[in-house]
C-alpha positions in Angstrom: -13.1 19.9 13.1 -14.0 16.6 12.7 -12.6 13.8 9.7 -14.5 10.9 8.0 -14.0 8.8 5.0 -16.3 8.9 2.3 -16.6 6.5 -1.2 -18.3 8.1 -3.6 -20.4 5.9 -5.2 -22.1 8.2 -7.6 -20.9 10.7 -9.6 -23.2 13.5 -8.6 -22.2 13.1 -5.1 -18.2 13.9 -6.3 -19.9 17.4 -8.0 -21.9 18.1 -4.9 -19.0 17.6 -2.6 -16.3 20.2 -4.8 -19.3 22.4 -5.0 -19.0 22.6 -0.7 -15.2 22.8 -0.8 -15.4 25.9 -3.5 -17.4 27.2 -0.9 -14.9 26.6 1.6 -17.6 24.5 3.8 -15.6 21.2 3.7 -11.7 20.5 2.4 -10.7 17.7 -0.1 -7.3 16.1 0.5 -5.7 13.6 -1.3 -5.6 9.9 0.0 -2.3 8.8 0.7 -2.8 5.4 0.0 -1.5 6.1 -3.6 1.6 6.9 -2.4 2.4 3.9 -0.5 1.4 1.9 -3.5 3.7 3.7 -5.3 6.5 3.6 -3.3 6.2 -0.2 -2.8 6.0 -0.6 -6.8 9.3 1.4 -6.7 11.1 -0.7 -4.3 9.9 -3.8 -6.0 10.8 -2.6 -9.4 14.0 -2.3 -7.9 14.6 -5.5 -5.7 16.6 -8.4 -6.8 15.6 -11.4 -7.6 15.4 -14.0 -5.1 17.1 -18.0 -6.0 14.2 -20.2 -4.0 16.3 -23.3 -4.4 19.1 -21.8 -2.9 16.9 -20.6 0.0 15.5 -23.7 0.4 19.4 -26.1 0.3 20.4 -23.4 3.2 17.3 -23.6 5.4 18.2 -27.6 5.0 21.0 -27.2 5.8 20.6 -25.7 9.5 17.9 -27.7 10.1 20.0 -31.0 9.3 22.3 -29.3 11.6 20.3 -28.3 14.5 18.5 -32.0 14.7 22.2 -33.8 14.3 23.3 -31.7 17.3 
């Protein structure tokens, strides 16, 4: 069995191809890049936001440090 990635760019093509899978010639699967997108929209959704100014007086900070040292 081999695999390859097809984009559809016409329509007709789409029909042709479920007309070989209700044939059982060729299987359709799902891509799973949707899911990835949706589990990163999750995890954003759910992420905290982030103070940049406070991000930015710490990194200061240690450098300051580091260079004094």
């Amino acid at each position: 069995m081999k695999t390859v990635k097809v984009d559809i760019l016409n329509p007709k093509a789409k029909k042709l191809l479920d007309d070989l899978a209700d044939l059982n010639l060729i299987s359709i699967r799902k891509s799973s890049k949707g899911d990835f997108f949706d589990a990163l929209k999750r995890l954003r959704a759910k992420s905290i936001p982030i103070d940049s100014e406070e991000i930015t007086r710490e990194v200061e900070a240690v450098r300051s440090k580091r260079h004094s040292d």
